[in-house]
RORONU-348239 format. One record per residue (C-alpha): residue in three letters; z, x, y. Coordinates in steps of 0.1 Angstrom, whole numbers, padded with zeros to 4 digits, always signed. Layout:
<pts>
ALAZXY...
</pts>
This chain:
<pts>
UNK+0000+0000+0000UNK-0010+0013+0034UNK+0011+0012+0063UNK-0012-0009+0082UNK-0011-0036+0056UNK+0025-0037+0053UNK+0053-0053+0067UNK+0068-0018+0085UNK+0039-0018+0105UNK+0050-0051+0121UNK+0083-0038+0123UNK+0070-0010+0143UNK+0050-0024+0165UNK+0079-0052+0172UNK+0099-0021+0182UNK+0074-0003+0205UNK+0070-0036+0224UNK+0103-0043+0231UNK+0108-0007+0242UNK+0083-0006+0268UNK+0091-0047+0280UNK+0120-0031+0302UNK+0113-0059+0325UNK+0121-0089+0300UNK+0151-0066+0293UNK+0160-0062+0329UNK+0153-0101+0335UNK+0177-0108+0302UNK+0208-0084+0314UNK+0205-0108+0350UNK+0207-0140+0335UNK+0237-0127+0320UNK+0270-0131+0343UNK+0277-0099+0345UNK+0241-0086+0353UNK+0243-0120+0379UNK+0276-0103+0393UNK+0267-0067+0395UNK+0234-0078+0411UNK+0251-0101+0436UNK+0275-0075+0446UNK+0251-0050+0448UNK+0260-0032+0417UNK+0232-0033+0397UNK+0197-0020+0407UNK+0158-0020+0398UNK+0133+0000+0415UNK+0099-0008+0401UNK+0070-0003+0414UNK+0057-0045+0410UNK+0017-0041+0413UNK-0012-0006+0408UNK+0007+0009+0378UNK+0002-0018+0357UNK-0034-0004+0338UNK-0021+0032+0339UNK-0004+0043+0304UNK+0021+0063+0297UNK-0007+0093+0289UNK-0025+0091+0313UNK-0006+0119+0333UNK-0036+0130+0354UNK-0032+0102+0374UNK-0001+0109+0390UNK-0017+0113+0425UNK-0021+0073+0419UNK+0010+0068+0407UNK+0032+0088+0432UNK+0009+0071+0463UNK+0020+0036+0445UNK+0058+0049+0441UNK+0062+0063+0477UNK+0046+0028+0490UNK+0066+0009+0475UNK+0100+0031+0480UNK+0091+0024+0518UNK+0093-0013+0521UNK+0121-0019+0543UNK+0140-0042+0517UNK+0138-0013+0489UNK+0153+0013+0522UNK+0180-0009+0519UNK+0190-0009+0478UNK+0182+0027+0481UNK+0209+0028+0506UNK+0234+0009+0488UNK+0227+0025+0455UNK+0234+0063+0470UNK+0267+0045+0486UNK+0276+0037+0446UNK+0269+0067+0434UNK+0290+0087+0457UNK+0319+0063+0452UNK+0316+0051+0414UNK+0350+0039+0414UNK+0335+0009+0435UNK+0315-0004+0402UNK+0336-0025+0373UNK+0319-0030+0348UNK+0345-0053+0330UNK+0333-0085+0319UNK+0359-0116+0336
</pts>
């Protein structure tokens, strides 16, 4: 039995997927309370770049020209300044973050 006709292929494939979906993921951990929370309280953060990296794969390293231009445009939205802002302010003062669930 080959690997492609067999039921570890599936299983494979199901875990590849779900390792590169990190935006279902990151959309999961929100609807959860304490995603909700952190979130709210500006605790929890996700900088990615929404639209012009979506065709380029992981491989495809010689594009980075592209992908830094899409990066640095999207780092420079005001709103994004600002959860830049707070996320340096939590990592020089961790002790501001629980992470304990109420």
């Amino acid at each position: 039995m080959s690997l492609h006709s067999s039921k570890a292929l599936k299983v494979v494939q199901a875990c590849v997927d779900i390792a590169f979906d990190a935006q279902s993921i990151a959309d999961e951990f929100l609807a959860d309370d304490l995603g909700t929370r952190l979130w709210e309280t500006k605790k929890y953060f996700r900088f990615n770049v929404e639209q012009g990296l979506q065709d380029i794969q992981l491989d495809e390293y010689e594009k980075m020209d592209t992908i830094r231009a899409m990066t640095d445009l999207y780092l420079s939205r005001k709103d994004k300044a600002e959860m830049i802002q707070d996320c340096a302010h939590n990592l020089l003062d961790p002790s501001a973050v629980e992470l304990s669930r109420k």
